[in-house]
Every structure is written in C-alpha cells, then in structure tokens.
C-alpha positions in Angstrom: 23.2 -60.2 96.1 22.4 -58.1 99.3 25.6 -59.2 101.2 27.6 -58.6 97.7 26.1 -55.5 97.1 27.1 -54.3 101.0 30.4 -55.5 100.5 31.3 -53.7 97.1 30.2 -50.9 98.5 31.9 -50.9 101.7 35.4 -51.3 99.7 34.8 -48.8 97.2 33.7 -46.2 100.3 36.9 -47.0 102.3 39.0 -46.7 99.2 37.3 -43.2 97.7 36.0 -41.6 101.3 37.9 -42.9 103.7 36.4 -40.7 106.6 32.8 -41.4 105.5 31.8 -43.8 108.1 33.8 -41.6 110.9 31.0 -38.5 109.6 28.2 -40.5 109.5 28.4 -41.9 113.1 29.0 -38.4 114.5 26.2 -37.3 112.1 23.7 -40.3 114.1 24.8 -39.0 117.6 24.9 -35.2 116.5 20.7 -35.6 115.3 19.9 -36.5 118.8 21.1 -33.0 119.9 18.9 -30.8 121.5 18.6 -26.9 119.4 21.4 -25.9 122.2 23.8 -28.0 121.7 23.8 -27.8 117.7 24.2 -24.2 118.2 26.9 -24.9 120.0 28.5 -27.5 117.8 28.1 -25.1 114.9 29.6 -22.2 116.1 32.7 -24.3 117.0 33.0 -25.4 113.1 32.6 -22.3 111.8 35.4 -20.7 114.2 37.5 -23.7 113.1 36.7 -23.4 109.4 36.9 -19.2 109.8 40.6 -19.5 111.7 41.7 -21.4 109.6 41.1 -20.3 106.1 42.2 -16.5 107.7 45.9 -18.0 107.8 45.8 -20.4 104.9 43.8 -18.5 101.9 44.9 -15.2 100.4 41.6 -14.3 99.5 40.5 -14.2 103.3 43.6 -13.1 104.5 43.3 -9.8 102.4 39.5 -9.8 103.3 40.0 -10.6 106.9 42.7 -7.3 106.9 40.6 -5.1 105.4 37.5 -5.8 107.7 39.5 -5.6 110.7 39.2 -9.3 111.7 41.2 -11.0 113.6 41.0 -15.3 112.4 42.5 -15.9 116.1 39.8 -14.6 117.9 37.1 -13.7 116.2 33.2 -13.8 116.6 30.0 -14.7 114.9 30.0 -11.0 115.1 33.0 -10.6 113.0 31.4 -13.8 111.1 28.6 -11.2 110.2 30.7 -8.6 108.9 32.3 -10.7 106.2 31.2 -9.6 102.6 28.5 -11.8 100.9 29.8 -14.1 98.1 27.9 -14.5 95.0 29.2 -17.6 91.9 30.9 -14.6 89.8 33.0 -14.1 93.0 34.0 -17.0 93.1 34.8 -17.7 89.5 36.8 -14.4 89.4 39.4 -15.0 92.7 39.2 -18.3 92.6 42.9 -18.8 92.5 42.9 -16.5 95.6 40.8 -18.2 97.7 41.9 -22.3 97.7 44.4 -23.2 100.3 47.7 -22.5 100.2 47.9 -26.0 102.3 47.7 -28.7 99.9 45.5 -31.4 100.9 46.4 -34.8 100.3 43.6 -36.0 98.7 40.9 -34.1 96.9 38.1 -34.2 94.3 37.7 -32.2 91.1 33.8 -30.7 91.2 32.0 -28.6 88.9 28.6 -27.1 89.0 26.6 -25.3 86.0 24.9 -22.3 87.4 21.3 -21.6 86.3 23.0 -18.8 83.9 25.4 -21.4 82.8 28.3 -20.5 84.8 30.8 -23.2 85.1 32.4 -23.5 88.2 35.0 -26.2 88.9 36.8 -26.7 91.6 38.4 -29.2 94.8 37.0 -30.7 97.6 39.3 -32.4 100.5 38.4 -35.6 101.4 36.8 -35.2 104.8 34.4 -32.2 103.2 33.1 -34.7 100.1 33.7 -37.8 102.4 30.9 -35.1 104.9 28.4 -34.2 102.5 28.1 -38.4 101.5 27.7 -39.0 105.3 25.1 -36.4 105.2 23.6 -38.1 102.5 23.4 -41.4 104.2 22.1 -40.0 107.4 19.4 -38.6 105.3 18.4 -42.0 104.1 18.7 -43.7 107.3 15.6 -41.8 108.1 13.8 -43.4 105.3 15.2 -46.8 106.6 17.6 -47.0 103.1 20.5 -48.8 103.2 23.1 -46.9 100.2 23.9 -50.7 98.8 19.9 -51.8 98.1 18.9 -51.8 94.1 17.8 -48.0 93.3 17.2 -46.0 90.2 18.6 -42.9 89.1 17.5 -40.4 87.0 20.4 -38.6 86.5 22.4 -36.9 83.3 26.3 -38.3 82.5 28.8 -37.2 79.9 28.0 -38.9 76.4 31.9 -39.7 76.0 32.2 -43.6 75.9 35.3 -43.8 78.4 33.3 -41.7 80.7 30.0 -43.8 80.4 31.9 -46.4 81.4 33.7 -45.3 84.4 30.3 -44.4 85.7 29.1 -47.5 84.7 31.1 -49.2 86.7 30.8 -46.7 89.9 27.1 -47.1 89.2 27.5 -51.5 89.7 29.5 -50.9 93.1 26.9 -48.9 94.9 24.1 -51.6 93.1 22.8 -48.6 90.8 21.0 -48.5 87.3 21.3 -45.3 85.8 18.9 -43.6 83.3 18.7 -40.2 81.2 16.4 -40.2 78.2 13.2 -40.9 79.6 11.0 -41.4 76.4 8.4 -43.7 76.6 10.5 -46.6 75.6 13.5 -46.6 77.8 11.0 -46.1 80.9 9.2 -48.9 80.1 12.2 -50.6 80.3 12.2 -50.7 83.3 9.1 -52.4 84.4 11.0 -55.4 85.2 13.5 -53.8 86.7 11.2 -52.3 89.7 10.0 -55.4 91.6 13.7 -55.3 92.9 14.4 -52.0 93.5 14.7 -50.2 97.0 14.7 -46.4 96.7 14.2 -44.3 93.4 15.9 -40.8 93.0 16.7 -38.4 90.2 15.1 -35.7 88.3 11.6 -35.0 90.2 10.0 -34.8 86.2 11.3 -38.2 85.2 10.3 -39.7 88.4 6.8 -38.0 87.6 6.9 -39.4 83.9 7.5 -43.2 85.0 4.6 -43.0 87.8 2.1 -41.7 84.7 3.1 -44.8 82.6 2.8 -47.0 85.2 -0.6 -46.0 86.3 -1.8 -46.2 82.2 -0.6 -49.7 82.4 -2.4 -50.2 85.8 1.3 -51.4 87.4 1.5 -51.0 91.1 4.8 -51.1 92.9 4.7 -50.5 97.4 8.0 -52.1 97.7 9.9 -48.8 97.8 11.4 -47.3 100.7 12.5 -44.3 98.9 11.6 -42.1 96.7 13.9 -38.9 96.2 13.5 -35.9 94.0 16.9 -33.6 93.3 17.9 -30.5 91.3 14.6 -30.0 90.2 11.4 -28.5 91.2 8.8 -31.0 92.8 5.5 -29.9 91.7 2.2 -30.4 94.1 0.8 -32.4 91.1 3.5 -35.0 91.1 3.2 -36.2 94.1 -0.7 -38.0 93.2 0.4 -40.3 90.7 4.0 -40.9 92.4 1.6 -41.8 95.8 -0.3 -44.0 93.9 2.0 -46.0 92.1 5.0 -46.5 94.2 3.5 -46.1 97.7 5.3 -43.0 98.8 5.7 -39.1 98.0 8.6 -37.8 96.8 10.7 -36.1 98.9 13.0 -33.3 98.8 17.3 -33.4 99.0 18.2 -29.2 98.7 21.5 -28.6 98.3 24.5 -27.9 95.7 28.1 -28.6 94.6 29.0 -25.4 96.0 27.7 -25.9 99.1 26.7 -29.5 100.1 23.6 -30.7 101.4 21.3 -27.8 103.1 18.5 -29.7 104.0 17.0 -33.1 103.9 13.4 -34.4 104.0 12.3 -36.4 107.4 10.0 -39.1 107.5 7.4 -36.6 108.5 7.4 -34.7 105.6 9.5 -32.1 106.8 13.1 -30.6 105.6 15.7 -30.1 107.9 18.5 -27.9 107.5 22.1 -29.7 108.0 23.6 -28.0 111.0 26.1 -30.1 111.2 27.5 -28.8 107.9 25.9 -25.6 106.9 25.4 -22.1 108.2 22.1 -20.9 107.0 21.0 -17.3 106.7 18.7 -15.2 104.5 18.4 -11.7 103.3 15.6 -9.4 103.0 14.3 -11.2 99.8 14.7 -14.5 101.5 17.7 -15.4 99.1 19.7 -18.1 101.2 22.9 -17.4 102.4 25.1 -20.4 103.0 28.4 -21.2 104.5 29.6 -24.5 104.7 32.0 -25.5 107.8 33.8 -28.6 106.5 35.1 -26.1 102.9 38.7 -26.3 103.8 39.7 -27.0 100.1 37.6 -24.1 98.6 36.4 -21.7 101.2 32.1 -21.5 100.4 31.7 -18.3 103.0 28.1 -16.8 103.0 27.7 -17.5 99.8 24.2 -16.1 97.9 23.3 -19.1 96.1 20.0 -17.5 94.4 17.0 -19.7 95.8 14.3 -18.3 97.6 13.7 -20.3 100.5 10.7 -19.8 103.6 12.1 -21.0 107.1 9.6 -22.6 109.4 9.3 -20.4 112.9 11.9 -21.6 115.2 9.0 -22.8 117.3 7.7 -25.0 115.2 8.3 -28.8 116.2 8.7 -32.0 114.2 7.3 -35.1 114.9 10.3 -36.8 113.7 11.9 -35.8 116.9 14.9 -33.5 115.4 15.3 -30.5 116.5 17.4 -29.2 113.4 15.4 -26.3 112.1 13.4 -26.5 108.9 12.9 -25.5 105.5 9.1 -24.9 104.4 9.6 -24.4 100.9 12.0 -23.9 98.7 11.6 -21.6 95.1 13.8 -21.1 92.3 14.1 -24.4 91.1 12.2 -25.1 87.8 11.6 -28.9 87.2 9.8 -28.4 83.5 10.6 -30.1 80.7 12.4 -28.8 77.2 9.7 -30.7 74.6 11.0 -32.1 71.8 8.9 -33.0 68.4 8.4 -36.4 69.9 10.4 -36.8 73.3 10.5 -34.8 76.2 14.1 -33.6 77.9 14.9 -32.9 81.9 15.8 -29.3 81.5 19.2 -29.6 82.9 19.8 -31.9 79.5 21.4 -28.0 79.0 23.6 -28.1 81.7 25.2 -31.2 80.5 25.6 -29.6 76.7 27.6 -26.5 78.1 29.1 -28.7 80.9 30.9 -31.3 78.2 31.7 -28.3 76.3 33.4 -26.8 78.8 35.3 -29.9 80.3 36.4 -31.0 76.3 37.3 -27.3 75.3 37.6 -25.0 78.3 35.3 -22.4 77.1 32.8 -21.4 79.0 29.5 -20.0 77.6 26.6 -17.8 79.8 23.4 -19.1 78.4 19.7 -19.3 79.0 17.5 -21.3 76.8 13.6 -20.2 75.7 11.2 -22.2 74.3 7.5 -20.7 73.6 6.9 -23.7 70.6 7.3 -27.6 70.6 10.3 -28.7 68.8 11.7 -25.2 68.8 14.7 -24.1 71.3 16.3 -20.6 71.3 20.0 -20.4 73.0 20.4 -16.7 74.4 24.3 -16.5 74.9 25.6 -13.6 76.6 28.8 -13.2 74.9 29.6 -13.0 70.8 30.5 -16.6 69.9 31.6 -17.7 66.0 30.6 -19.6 63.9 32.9 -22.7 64.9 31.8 -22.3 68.5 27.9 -22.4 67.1 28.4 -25.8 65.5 30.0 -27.2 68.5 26.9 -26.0 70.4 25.3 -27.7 68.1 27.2 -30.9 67.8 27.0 -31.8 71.2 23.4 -30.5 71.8 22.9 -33.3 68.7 24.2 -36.3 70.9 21.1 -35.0 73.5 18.4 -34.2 71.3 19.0 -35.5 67.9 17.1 -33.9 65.2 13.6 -33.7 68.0 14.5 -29.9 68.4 15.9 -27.1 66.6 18.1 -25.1 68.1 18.4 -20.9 67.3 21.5 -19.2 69.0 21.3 -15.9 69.3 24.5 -14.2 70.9 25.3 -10.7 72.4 21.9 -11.0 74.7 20.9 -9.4 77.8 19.2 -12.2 80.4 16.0 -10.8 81.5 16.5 -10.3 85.4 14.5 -12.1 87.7 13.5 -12.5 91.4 15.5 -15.4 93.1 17.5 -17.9 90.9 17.9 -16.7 86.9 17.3 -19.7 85.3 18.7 -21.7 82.4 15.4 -22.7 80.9 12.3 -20.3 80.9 9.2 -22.0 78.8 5.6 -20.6 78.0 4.5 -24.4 77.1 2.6 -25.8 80.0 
C-alpha cells in the first residue's frame, strides 16, 4: 500500500502543483542557510515580488505613485513606507490589486475571518505549489513522508458532490477525514490508528480522541506526527496527547492569506518561513506579514490580528536552523461551541457562513456567544430578513441538528478586543 500510496500521490502532485517538488528541494538547501544568507535570499524576493506587482497591479501602481516609490529601484526602506494592509482592505480593492498579467494556472481560495469576513480569492501555481512545499519541508523534520496513513480533523462543505470530490482528494494523499467528533465517530477510529503515521487537525479534537483513548486504557507510539492547526493548543492538551500517542502536539501558524508563517521543529521550537514570508510586528505585537511568492493577489504587510512574541534574535535552536522563531502565538481560540449532548470545533461557524456565502454570495459579519449549554447567540453586524435568518438556520441545522439553539440578533456592535476579534467568545469552561 506504501508504494501505491507514494505513487498516487506523486501523480496527483505533478498534475495539481506542478512546481511543488522544484520548491521543496530549494526549501531543503535554503534550511541549511546560515541567518546571512536568508537575509539575503529574502530581500531578493521581496524586491522581485515588490517590482513586479508595482508594474502589474493598479492598486500598487497608484500606491507606489503616491508614496514616491520607484518598483525599479526601490529599498526595504521604501518597503517600509508602504501603508499597512488590514482584511477590509483587501476585501474593498480587491479588484485593484490582482494582476493585470493573467497567470496560467491558478487556485480559487477563501478564508473566513475571525469576524466572519469572507475573503476569496486566486493563487498562481508556483505560490500554492510554495506554501505545499513549505508544508512538506515542515514535515520532513518530523521524519513524515505526505503519502503515510494520517488523520484529519478538518471541516468540508456538507454538499454531496463536494464531499465527494474531497473524498476522493482525501484517497490520493492516503487520508481519512473527520468532522463531528462525538464520542461515537471517534471511537471509530480505534481500529483505524494502528496504521496511521501522523495525526493533524483541530488541536480540540485531537485533545478529545487522546481523552477517550486513555478511559479505554488504548496506547498508540506508532506516530510520527502529531499536528495541531487553526486552533489554539492549550498547555493542558498536550498531557493526555503525550501519553496516548507518544508525542506533543505541535504547532503549523499560518493562513490562506498569507501561507505558512512558521512551523514547529523537532525541538519544540517554531520557526518562521523566510523563505516565504516577511515578518514584522507593531507596537502591540500584531504580526505583520508579507508573503514573497503572492504574484496572483499581492498579500503586502498585511495586519493579520494575532498577537505573536518573537524569540531574541540570539536565541539558538538545537535543531540547527537558524530561521528565527516564534515563542508564542495568541489570538487563536481552540474552545469548543457545546451542544445539549455533542461538542462542536468552533470553526463549525466558519463553515455555516462559508457555504452560505459560496451557495448565495452573501456575506454576513458575525460573532457567535454562548454563556449556556445548548444555547448559541449569532451577533450579525448588518440588518438581515427573515429569509436570510432561516437560511442561517438551515445550514447551521446540517452542523448541529437540533443539539443547539440558535438566537440571531442583527444590527450589533462587536465588542473590540486586543489582538484577533474572534468568531466565538464563550463563558463555559
């Protein structure tokens, strides 16, 4: 199956990211750099990426001309001078900013903001076909090969033509995919585990499985992997996931918008991607991220809304990188929405407004609250009918069934908070 498995996945990588392999074997020879030399190496992207989007996009054209830069020759002190982006930004000039170069092959993405902002957009092949290599790279440390048996614990659209397009994506790179992670369906997976390689997902539903594992006194060291995204990793998961499967869970920080920032090392720490960010913060210690391979859709110093602490620059890794690091990373909320009788990853919201949005093209600024079990209150910003309140409800149906009652309230004002405004604030511990 192991041969198979590398096989399928080698044709389905040539025939969807055809530069993949050409990133990740730069990516291997570029981690050996000294601190130097990826200075270097980055500066010479982002003067790349800068000159060119200066000539090709009309939204930095006209921002270029009005700061007095010249995408020919300019510095990272021009760099520096460039207005900081924020999602609304980007939503708003959208049209302005992608290429006027078309680019022959591209990828439709979309993320949900924590305030439920939908952004969609395109990514050219070599930048997706990047941020995959980056991905890969990031495993290779953790001696993963992308083809072995893994888990994932990660949300899809309920459509049935959908489900199984992902399906099948899912059987190419040797893949079983979960959501609902009641008891039930995660002890479905018990015989599923002796086989499996690397586990990654939703850093609560990893959690979840390790506690029902341990009640049933079922051990599994055979991992190599264990990888939490999008979520939050609380101190407290990491005792049960240690004991069960072997290893901690570690941390992949990024976003759609702007790739992978940093990846967890076999020595616990997370280094930032040089090779395909620019990482700044502000006084709050709000990153600031630019990636250098965004030729599609320009992400320029772009305020993503997470708190981060860098490491001193002196600090050293045992790992041997020399790609600065990450200490911690806040903003990110892993808890769960709790249902009557299940419990629900908190981005199950993201995927409501998401479908919404992709089926009906409206999109909706929310942020849910929950202060009682089984009880879920939907602040929207904007006044929404009645028709638009049963579709909310419809689709938040196909998630949650009749566990949790939903209240929408329109016409409210989001509370503002320090770092990242999130889409889920709960009182329940």
């Amino acid at each position: 199956m192991m041969n198979l498995s590398k096989i399928l996945f080698q044709i389905g990588a040539k025939y969807r990211n055809p530069s993949l392999w050409k990133h990740y074997s730069e990516l291997k020879q570029t981690e050996k750099y000294s601190f130097e030399e990826l200075q270097a190496y980055q500066e010479f992207r982002l003067k790349k990426l800068l000159s060119f989007i200066g000539l090709n996009s009309a939204y930095y054209k006209e921002l270029f001309q009005k700061s007095g830069i010249n995408p020919q020759t300019l510095t990272l002190k021009d760099f520096f001078n460039i207005p900081i982006t924020s999602k609304s930004e980007l939503l708003s000039r959208k049209p302005d900013i992608y290429q006027e170069k078309k680019f022959e092959k591209e990828f439709l993405c979309e993320t949900s903001g924590t305030s439920g902002e939908v952004l969609t957009f395109y990514r050219n092949e070599s930048w997706d076909s990047f941020n995959r290599a980056s991905m890969l790279r990031g495993y290779s440390w953790h001696g993963v090969k992308p083809w072995e048996s893994n888990l994932y614990f990660w949300g899809y659209n309920t459509g049935a033509s959908e489900r199984r397009r992902i399906r099948f994506f899912d059987f190419l790179l040797n893949r079983y995919r979960m959501f609902d992670y009641d008891e039930k369906s995660l002890l479905s997976l018990e015989k599923k585990l002796p086989n499996v390689k690397y586990i990654e997902g939703y850093s609560s539903v990893i959690y979840e499985l390790a506690n029902l594992m341990e009640k049933r006194g079922i051990i599994h060291k055979n991992l190599k992997m264990i990888k939490g995204t999008s979520e939050k990793i609380y101190p407290h998961y990491q005792d049960v996931v240690k004991k069960v499967f072997g290893h901690k869970i570690i941390s992949e920080y990024g976003a759609a918008e702007t790739g992978i920032i940093a990846f967890e090392c076999s020595k616990g720490n997370m280094h930032i991607n040089m090779e395909g960010v620019y990482v700044e913060t502000d006084e709050n210690n709000e990153i600031i991220v630019t990636n250098l391979h965004s030729y599609s859709f320009p992400i320029i110093r772009y305020k993503l809304g997470d708190s981060v602490v860098l490491a001193p620059r002196n600090k050293k890794c045992k790992c041997g990188l020399q790609h600065p690091i990450i200490e911690e990373i806040n903003g990110r909320v892993g808890k769960s929405i709790l249902g009557e009788n299940k419990k629900y990853p908190s981005l199950t919201l993201y995927y409501v407004f998401k479908n919404i949005y992709l089926k009906h093209k409206v999109q909706i600024n929310y942020q849910a609250h929950q202060v009682e079990k089984g009880k879920l209150d939907i602040w929207l910003k904007e006044e929404v009918s009645d028709k638009m309140k049963d579709l909310i409800l419809v689709e938040a149906h196909k998630y949650f069934d009749t566990d949790i009652d939903l209240n929408i309230l329109h016409r409210t004002n989001f509370r503002e908070q320090s770092g990242k405004l999130r889409d889920f604030i709960t009182t329940i511990d």
